[in-house]
C-alpha positions in Angstrom: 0.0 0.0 0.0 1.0 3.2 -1.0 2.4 5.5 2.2 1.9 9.0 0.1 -0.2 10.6 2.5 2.4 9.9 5.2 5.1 11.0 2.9 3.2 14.8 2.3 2.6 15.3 5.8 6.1 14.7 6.8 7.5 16.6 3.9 5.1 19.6 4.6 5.9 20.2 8.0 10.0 19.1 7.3 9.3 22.0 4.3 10.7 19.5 2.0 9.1 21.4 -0.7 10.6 19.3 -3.5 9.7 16.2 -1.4 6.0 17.7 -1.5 6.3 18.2 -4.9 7.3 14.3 -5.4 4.1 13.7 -3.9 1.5 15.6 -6.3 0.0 14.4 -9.2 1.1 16.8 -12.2 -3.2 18.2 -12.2 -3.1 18.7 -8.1 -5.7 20.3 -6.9 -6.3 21.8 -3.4 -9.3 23.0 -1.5 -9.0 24.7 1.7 -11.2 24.5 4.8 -13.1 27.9 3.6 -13.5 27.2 0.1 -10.3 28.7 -1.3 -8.6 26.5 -3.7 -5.6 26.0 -5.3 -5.8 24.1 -8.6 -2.8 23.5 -9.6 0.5 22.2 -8.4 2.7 25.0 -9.1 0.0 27.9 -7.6 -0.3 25.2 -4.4 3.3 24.8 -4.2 4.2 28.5 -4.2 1.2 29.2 -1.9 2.4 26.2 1.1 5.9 27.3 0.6 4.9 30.9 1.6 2.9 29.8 4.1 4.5 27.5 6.5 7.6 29.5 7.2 5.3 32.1 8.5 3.4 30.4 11.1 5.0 31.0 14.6 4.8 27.6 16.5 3.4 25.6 14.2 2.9 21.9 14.9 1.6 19.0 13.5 -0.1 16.1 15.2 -1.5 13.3 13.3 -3.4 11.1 14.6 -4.4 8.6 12.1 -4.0 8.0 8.5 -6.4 5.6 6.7 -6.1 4.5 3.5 -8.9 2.8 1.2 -8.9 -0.9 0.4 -8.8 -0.3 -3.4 -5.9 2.4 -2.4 -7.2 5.3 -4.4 -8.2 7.5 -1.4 -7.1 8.5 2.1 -8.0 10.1 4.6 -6.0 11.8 7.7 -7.1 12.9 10.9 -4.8 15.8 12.4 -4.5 18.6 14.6 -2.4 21.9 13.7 -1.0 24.0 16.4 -0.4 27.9 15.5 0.6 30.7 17.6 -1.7 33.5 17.6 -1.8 36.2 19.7 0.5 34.7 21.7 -1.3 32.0 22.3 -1.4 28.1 20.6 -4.1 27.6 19.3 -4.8 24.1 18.0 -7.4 23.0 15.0 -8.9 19.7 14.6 -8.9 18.7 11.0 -9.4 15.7 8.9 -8.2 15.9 5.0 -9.6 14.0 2.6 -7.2 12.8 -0.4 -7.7 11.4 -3.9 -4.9 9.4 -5.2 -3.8 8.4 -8.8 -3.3 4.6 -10.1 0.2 5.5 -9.9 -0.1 6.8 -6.4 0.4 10.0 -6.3 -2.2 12.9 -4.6 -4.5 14.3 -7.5 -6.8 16.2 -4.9 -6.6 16.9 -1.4 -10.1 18.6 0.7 -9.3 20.2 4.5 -12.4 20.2 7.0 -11.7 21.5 10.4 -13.5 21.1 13.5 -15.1 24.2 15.0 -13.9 24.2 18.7 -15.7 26.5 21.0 -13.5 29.6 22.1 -12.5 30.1 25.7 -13.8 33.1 27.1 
């Protein structure tokens, strides 16, 4: 089975961003919790590699990564940890990705959690 899923989260938080790269189907296509979408590799790419460095405190926690029987979709369940305001803040999140016969991600969909705020 296929471990591609693994191999993007690690790359993407290592910013391997020619090991990410390695991991995307050449028609990629991204779509963000609220709707915003990258579609292809090359606008993704320059958008994560922007990104990341940014985010003060950033952390990764996955907790599972499940991959389908007939291997052409997984699905991981996460939590990201940001600093903002001085404060970590941690999202839950579960992404949703489509994979190619040749195993590679075509498509990859972020849902987060909402999380009540403390007052």
């Amino acid at each position: 089975m296929s471990d591609v899923v693994d191999r993007y989260l690690r790359t993407l938080t290592d910013h391997d961003w020619d090991g990410l790269a390695a991991c995307l189907a050449d028609d990629f296509s991204r779509t963000g919790p609220y709707g915003d979408t990258y579609p292809s590799k090359a606008e993704y790419l320059a958008f994560i590699s922007g990104l990341m460095p940014t985010l003060r405190g950033y952390g990764m926690d996955v907790a599972r990564v499940t991959y389908a029987a007939d291997g052409r979709s997984a699905t991981a369940e996460l939590s990201e940890t940001v600093e903002v305001h001085g404060e970590s803040t941690v999202t839950p999140e579960a992404l949703v990705f489509d994979l190619t016969r040749d195993g590679l991600i075509a498509r990859v969909r972020i849902y987060i959690q909402q999380v009540p705020r403390r007052a």
